[in-house]
PDB file with SEQRES, HELIX, SHEET and CRYST1 records, atoms N, CA, C and O in Angstrom:
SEQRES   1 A   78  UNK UNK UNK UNK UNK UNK UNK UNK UNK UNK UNK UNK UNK          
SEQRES   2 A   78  UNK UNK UNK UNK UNK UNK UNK UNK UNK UNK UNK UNK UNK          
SEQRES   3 A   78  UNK UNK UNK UNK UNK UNK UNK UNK UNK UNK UNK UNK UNK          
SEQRES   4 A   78  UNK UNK UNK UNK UNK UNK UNK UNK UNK UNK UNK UNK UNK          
SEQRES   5 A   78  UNK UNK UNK UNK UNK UNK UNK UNK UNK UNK UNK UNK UNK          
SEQRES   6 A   78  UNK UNK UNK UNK UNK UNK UNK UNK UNK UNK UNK UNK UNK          
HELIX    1 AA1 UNK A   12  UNK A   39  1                                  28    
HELIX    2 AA2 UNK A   44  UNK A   51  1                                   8    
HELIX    3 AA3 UNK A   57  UNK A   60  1                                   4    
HELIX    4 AA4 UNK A   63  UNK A   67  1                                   5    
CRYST1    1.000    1.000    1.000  90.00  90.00  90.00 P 1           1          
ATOM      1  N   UNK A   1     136.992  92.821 123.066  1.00  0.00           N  
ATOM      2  CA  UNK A   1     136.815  93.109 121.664  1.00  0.00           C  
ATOM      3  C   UNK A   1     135.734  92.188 121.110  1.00  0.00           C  
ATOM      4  O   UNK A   1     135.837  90.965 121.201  1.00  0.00           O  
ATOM      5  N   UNK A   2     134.572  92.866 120.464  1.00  0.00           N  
ATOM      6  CA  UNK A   2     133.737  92.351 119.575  1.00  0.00           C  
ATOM      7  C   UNK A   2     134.457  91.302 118.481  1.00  0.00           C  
ATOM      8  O   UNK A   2     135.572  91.507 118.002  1.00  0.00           O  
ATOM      9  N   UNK A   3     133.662  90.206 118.193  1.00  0.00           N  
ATOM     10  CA  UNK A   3     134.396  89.676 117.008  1.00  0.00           C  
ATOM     11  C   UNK A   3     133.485  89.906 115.604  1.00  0.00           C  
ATOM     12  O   UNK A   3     132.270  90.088 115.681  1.00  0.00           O  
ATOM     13  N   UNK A   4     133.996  89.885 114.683  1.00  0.00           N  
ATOM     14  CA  UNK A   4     133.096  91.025 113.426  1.00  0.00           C  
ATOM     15  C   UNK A   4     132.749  89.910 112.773  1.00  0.00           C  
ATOM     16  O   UNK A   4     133.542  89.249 112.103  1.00  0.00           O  
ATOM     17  N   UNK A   5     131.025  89.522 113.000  1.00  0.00           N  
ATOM     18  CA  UNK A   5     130.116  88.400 112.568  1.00  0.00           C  
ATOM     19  C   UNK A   5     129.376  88.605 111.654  1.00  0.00           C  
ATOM     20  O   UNK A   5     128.305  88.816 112.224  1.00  0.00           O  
ATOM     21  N   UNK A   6     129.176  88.706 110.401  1.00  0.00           N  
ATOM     22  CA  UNK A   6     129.102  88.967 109.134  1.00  0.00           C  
ATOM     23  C   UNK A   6     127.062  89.155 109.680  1.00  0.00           C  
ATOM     24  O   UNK A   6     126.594  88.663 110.707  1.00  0.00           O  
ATOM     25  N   UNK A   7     126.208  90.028 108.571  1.00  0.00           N  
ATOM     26  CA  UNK A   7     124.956  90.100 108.936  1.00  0.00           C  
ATOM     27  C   UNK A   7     124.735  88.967 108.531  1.00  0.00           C  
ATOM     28  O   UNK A   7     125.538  88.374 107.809  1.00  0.00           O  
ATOM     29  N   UNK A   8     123.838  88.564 108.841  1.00  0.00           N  
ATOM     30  CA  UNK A   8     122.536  87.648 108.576  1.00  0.00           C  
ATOM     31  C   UNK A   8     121.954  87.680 107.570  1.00  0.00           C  
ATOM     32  O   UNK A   8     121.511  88.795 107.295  1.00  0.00           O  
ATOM     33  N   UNK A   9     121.608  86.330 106.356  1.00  0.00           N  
ATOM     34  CA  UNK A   9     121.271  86.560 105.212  1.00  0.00           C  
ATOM     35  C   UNK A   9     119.670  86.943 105.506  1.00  0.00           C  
ATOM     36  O   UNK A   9     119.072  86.532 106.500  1.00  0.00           O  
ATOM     37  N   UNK A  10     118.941  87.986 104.251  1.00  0.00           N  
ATOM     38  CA  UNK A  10     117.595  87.764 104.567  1.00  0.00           C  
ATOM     39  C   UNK A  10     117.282  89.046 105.291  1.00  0.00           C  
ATOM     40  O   UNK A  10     116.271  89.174 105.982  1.00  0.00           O  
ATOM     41  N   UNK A  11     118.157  89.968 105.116  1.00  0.00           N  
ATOM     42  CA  UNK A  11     117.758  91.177 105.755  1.00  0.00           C  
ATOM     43  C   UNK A  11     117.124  91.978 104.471  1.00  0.00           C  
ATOM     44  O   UNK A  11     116.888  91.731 103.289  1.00  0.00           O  
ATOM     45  N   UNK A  12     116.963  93.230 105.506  1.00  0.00           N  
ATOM     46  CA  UNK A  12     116.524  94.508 104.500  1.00  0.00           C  
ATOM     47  C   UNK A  12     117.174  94.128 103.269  1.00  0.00           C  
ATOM     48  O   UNK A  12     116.586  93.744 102.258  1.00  0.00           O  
ATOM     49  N   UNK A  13     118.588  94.274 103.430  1.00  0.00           N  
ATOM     50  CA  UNK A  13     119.452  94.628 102.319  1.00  0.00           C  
ATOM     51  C   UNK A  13     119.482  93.252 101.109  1.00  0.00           C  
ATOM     52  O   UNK A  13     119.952  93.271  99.972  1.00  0.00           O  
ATOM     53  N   UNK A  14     118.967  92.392 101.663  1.00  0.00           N  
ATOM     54  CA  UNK A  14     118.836  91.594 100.634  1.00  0.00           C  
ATOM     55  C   UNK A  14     117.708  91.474  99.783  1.00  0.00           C  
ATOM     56  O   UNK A  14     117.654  91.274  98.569  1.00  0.00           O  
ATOM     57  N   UNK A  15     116.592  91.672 100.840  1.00  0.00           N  
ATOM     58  CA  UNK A  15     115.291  91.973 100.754  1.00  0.00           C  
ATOM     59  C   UNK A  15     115.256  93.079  99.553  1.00  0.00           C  
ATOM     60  O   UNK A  15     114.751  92.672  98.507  1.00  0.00           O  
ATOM     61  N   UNK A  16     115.808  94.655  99.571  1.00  0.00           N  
ATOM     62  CA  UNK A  16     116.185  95.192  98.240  1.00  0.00           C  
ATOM     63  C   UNK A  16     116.403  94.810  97.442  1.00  0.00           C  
ATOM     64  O   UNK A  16     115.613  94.852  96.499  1.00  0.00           O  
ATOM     65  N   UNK A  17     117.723  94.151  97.347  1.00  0.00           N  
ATOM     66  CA  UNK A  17     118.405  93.732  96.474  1.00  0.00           C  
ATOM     67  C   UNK A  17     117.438  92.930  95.333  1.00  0.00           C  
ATOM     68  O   UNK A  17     117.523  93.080  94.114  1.00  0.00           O  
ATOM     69  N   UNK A  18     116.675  92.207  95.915  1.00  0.00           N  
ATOM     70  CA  UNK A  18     115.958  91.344  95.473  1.00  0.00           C  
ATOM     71  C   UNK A  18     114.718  92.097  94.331  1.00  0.00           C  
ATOM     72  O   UNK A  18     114.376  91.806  93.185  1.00  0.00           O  
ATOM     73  N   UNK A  19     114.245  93.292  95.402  1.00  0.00           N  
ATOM     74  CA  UNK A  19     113.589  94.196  94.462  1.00  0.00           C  
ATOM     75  C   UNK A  19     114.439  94.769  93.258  1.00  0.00           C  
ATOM     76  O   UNK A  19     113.648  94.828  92.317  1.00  0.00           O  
ATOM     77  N   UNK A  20     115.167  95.032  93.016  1.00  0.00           N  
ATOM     78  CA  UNK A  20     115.929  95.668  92.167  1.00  0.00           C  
ATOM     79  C   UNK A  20     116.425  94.412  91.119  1.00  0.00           C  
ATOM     80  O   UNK A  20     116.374  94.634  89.909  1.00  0.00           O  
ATOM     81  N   UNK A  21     116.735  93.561  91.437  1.00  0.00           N  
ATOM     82  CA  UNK A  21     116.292  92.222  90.490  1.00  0.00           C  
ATOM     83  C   UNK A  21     115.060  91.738  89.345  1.00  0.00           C  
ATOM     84  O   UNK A  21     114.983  91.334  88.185  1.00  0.00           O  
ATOM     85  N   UNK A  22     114.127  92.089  90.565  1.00  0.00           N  
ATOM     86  CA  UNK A  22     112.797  91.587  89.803  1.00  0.00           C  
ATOM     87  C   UNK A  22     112.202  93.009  89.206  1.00  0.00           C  
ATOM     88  O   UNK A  22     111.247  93.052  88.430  1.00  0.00           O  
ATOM     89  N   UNK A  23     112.897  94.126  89.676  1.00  0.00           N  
ATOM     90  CA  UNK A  23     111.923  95.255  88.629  1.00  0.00           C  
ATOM     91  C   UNK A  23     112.934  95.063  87.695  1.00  0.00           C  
ATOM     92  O   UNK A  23     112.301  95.206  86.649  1.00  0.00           O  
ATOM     93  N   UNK A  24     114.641  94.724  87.217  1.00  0.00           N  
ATOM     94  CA  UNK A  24     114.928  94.691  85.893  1.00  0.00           C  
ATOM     95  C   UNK A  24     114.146  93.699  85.250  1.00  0.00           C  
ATOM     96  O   UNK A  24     113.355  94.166  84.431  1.00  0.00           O  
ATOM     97  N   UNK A  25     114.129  92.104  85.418  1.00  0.00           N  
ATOM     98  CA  UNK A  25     113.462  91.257  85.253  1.00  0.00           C  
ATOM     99  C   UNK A  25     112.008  91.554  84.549  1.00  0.00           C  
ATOM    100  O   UNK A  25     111.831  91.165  83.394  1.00  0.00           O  
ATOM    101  N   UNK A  26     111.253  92.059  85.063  1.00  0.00           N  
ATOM    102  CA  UNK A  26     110.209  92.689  84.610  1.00  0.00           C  
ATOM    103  C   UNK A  26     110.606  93.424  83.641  1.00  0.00           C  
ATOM    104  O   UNK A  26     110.627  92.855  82.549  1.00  0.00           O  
ATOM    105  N   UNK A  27     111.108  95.096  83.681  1.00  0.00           N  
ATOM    106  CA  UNK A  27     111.556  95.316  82.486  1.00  0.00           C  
ATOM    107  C   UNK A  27     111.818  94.482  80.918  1.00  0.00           C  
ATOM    108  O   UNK A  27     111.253  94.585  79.829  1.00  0.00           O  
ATOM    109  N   UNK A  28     113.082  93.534  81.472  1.00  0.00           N  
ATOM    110  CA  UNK A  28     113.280  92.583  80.354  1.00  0.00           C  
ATOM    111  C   UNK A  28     112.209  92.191  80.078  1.00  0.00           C  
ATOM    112  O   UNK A  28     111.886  92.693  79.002  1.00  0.00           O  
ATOM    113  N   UNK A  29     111.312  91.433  80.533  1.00  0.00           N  
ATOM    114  CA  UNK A  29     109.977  90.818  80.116  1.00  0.00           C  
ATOM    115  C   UNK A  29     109.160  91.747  79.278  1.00  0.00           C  
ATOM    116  O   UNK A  29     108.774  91.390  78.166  1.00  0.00           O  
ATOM    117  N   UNK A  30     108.802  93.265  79.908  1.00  0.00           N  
ATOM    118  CA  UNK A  30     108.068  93.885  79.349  1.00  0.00           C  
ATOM    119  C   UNK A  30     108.052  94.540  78.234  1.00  0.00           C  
ATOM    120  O   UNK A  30     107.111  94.980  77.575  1.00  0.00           O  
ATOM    121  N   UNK A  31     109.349  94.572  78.052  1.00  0.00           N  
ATOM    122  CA  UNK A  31     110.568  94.909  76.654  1.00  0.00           C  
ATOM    123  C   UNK A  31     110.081  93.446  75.532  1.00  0.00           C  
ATOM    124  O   UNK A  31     109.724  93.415  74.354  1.00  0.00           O  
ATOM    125  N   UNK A  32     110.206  92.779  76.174  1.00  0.00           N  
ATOM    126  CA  UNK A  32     109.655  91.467  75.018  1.00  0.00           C  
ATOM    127  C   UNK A  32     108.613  90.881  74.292  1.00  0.00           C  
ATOM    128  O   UNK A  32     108.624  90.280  73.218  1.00  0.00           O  
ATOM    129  N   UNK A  33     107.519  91.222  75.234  1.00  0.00           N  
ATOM    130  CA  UNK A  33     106.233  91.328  75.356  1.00  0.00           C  
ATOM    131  C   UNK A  33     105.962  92.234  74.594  1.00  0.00           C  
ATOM    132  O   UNK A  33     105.975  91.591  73.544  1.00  0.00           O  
ATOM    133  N   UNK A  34     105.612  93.708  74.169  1.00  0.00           N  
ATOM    134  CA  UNK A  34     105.846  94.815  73.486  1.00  0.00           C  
ATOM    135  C   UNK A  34     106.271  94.526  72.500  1.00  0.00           C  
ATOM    136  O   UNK A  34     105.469  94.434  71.571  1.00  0.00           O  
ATOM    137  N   UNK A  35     107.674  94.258  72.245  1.00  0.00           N  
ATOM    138  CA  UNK A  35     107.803  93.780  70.641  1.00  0.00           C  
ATOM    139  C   UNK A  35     107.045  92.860  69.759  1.00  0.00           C  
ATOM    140  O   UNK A  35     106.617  93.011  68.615  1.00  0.00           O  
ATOM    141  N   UNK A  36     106.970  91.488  70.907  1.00  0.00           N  
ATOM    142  CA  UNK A  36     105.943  90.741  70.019  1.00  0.00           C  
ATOM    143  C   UNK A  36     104.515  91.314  69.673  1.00  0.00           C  
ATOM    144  O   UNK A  36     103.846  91.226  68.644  1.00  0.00           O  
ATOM    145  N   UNK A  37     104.303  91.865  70.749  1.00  0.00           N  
ATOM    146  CA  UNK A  37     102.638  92.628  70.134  1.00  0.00           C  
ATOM    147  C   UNK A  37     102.646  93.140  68.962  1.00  0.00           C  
ATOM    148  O   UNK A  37     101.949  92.843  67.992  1.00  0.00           O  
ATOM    149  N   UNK A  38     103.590  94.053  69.084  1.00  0.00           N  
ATOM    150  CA  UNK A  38     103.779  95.106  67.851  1.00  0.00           C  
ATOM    151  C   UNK A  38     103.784  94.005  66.696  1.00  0.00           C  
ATOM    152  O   UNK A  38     102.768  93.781  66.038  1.00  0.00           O  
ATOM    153  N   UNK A  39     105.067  93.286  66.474  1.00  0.00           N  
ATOM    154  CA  UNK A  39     105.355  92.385  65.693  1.00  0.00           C  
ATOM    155  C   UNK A  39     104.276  91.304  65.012  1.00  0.00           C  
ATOM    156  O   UNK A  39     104.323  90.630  63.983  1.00  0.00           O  
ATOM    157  N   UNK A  40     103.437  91.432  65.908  1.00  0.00           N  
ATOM    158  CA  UNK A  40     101.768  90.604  65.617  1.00  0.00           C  
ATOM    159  C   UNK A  40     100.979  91.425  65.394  1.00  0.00           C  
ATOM    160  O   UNK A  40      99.829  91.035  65.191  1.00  0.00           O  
ATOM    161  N   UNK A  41     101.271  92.918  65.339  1.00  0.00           N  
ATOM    162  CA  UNK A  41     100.201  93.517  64.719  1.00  0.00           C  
ATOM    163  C   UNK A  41      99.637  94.487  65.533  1.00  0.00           C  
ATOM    164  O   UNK A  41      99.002  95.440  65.084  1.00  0.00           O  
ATOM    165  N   UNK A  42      99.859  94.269  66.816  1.00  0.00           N  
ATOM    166  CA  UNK A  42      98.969  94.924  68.008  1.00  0.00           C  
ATOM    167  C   UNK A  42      98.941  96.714  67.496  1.00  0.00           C  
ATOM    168  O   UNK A  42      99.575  97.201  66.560  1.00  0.00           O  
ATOM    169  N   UNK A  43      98.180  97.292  68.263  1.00  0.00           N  
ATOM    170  CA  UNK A  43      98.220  98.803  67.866  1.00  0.00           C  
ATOM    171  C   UNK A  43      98.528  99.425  69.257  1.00  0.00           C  
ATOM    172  O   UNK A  43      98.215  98.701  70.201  1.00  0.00           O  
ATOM    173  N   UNK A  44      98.972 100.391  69.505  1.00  0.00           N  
ATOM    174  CA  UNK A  44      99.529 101.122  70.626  1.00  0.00           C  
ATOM    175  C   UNK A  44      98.225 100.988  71.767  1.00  0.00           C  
ATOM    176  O   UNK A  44      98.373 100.586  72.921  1.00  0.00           O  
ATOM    177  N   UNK A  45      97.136 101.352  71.255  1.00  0.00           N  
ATOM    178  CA  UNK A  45      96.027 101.245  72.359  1.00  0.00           C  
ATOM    179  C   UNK A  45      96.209 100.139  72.868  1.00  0.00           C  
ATOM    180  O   UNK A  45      96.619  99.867  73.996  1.00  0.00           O  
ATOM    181  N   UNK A  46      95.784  99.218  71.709  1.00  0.00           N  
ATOM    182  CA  UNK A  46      95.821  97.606  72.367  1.00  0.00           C  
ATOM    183  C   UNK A  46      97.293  97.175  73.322  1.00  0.00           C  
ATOM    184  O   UNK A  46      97.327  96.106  73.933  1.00  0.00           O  
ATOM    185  N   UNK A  47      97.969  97.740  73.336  1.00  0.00           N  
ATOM    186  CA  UNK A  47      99.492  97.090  74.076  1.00  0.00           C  
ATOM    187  C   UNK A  47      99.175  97.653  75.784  1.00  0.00           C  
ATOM    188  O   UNK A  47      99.237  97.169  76.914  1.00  0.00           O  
ATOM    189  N   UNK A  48      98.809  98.969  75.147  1.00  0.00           N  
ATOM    190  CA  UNK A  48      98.682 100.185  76.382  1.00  0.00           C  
ATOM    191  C   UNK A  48      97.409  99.350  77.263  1.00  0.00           C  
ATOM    192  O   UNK A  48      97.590  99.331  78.480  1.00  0.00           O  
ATOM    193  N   UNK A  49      96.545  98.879  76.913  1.00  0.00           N  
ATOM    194  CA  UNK A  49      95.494  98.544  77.466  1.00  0.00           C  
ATOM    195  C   UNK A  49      95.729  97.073  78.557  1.00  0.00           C  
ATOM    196  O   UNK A  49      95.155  96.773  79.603  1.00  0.00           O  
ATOM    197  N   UNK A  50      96.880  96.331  77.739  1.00  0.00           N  
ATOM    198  CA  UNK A  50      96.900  95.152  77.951  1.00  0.00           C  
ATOM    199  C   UNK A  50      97.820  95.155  79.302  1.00  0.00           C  
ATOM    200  O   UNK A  50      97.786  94.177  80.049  1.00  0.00           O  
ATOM    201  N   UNK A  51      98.625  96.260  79.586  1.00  0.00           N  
ATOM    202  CA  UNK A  51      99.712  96.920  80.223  1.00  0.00           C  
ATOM    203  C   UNK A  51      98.748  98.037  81.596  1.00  0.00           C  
ATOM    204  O   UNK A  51      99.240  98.448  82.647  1.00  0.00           O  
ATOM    205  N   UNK A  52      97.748  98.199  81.241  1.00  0.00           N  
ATOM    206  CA  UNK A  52      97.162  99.119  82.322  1.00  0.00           C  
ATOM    207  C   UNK A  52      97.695 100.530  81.842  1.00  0.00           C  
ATOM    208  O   UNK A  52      97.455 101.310  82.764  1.00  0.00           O  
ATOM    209  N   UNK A  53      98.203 101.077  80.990  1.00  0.00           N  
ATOM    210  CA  UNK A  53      98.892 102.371  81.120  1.00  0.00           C  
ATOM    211  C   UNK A  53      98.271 102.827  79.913  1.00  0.00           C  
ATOM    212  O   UNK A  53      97.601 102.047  79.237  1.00  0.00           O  
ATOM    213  N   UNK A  54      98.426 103.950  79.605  1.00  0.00           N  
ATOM    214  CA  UNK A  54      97.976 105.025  78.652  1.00  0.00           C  
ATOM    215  C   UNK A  54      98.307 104.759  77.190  1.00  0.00           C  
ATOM    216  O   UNK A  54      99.324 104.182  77.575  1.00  0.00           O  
ATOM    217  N   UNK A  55      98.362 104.681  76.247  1.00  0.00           N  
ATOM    218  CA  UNK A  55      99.326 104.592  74.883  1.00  0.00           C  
ATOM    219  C   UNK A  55     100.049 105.341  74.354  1.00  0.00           C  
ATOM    220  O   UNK A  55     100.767 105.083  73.388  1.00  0.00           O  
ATOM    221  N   UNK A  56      99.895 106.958  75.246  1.00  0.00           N  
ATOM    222  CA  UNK A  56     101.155 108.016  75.035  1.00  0.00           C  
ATOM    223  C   UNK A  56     102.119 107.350  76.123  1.00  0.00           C  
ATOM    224  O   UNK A  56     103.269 107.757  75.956  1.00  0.00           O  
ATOM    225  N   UNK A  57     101.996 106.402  77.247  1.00  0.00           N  
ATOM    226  CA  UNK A  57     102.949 105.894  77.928  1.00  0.00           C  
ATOM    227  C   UNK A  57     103.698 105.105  77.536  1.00  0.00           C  
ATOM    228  O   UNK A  57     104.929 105.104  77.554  1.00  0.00           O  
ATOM    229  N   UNK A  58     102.623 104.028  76.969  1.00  0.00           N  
ATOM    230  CA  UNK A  58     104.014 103.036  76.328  1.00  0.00           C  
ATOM    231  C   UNK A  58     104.207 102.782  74.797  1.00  0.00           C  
ATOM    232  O   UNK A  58     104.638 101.756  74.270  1.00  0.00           O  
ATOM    233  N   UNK A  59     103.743 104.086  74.123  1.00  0.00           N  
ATOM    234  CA  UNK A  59     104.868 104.655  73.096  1.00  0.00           C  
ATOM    235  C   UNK A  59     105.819 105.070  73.640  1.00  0.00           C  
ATOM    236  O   UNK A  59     106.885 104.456  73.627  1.00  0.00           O  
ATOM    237  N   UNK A  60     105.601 106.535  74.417  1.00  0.00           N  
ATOM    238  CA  UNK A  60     106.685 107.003  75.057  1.00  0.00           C  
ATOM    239  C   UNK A  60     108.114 106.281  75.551  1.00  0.00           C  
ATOM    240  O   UNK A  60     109.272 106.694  75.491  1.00  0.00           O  
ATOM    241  N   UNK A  61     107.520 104.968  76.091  1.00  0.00           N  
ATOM    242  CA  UNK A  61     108.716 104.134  76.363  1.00  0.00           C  
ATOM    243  C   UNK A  61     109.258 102.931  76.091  1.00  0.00           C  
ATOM    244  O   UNK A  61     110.027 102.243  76.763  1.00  0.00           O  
ATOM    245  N   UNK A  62     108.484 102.644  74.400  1.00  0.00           N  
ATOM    246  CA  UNK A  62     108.438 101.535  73.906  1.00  0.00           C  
ATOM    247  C   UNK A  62     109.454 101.964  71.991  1.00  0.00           C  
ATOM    248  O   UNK A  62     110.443 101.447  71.471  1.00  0.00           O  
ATOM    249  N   UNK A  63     108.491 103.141  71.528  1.00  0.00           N  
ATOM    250  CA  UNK A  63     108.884 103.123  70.171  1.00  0.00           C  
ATOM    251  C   UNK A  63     110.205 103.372  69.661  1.00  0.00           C  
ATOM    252  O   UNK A  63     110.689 102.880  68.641  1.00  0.00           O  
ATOM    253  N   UNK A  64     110.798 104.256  70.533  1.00  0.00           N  
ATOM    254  CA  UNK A  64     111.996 104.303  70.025  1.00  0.00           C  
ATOM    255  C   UNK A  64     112.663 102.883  70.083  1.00  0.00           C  
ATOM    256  O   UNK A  64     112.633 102.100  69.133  1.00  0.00           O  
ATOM    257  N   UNK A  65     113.110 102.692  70.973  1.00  0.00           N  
ATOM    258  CA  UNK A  65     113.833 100.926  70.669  1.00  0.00           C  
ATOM    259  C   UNK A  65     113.095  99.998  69.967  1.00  0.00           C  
ATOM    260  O   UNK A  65     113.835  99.042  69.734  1.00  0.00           O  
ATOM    261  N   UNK A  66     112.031  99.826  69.534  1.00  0.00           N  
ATOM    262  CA  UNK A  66     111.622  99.276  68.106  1.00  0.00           C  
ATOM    263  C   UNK A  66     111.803  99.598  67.020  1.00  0.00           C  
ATOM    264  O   UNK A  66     111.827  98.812  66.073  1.00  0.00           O  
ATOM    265  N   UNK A  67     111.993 101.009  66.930  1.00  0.00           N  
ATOM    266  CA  UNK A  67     112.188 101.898  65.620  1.00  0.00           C  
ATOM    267  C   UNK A  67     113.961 101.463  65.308  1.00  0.00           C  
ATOM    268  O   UNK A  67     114.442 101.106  64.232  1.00  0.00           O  
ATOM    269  N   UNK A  68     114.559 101.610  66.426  1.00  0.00           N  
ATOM    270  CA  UNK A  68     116.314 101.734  66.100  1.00  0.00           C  
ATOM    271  C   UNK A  68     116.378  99.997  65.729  1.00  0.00           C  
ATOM    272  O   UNK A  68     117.273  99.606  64.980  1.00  0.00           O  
ATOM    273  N   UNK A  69     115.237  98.875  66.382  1.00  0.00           N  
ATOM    274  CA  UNK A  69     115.383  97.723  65.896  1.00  0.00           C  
ATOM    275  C   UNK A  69     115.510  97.228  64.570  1.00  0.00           C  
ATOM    276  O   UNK A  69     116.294  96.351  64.207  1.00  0.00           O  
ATOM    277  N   UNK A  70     114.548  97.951  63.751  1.00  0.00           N  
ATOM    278  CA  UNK A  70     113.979  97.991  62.425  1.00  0.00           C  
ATOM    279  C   UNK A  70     112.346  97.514  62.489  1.00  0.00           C  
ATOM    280  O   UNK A  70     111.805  97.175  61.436  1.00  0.00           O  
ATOM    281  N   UNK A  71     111.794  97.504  63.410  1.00  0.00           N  
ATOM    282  CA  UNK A  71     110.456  97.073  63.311  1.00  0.00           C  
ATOM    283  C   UNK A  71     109.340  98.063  63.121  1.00  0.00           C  
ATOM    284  O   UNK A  71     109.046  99.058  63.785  1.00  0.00           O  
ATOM    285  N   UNK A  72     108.875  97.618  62.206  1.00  0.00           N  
ATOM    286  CA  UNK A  72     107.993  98.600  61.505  1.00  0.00           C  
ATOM    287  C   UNK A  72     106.858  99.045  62.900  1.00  0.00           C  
ATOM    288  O   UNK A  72     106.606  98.326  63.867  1.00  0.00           O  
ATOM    289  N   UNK A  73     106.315 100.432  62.623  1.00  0.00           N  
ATOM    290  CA  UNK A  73     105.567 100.671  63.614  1.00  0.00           C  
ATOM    291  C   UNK A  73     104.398 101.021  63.497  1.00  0.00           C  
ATOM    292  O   UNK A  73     104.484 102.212  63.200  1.00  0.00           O  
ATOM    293  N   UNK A  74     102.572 100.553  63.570  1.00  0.00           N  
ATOM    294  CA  UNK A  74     101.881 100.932  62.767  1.00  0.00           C  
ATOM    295  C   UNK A  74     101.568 102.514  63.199  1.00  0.00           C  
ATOM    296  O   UNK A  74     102.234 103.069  64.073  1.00  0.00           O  
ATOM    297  N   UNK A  75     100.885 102.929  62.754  1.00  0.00           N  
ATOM    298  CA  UNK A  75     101.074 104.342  62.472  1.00  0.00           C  
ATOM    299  C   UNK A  75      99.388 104.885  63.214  1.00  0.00           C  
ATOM    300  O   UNK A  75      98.450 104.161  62.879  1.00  0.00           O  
ATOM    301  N   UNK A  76      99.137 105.755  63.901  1.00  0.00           N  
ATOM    302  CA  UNK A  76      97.211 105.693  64.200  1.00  0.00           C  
ATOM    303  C   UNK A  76      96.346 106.339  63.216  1.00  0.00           C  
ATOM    304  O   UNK A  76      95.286 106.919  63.452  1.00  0.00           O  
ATOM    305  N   UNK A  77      96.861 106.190  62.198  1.00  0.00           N  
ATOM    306  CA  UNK A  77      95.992 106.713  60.824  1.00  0.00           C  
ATOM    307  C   UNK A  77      96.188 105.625  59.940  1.00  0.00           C  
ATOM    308  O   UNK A  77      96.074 106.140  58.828  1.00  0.00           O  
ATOM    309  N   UNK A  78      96.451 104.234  59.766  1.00  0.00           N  
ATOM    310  CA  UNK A  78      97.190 103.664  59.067  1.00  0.00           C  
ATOM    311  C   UNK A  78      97.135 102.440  59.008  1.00  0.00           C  
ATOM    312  O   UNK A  78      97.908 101.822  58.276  1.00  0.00           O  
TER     313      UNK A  78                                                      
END                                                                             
């Protein structure tokens, strides 16, 4: 009979794990980052730009949870 020797730290599976850590991590960060812009004034281009992504992107996944915050949002006519 085999005796049942627990894996080895440092595998794949931790190796994941680890990813799935640091992309919430990020999230959180990028969630914070975003508000303060806004909160300083920034305009959707400028956030989007600073981020590499589009500004229909990170409206898309930014304004609503600022809006339900109460933080005013500037407007692109405005």
């Amino acid at each position: 009979m085999t005796p049942n020797i627990p894996p080895a730290t440092g595998g794949p599976a931790d190796g994941l794990a680890s990813v799935v850590a640091l992309r919430a991590l990020a999230d959180q960060l990028e969630d914070a980052e975003v508000e303060r812009a806004v909160r300083d004034g920034w305009s959707w281009p400028q956030v989007a730009q600073a981020l590499g992504v589009t500004r229909q992107a990170v409206h898309k996944k930014h304004a609503r949870r600022l809006a339900a915050a109460g933080i005013e949002l500037r407007r692109r006519n405005g």
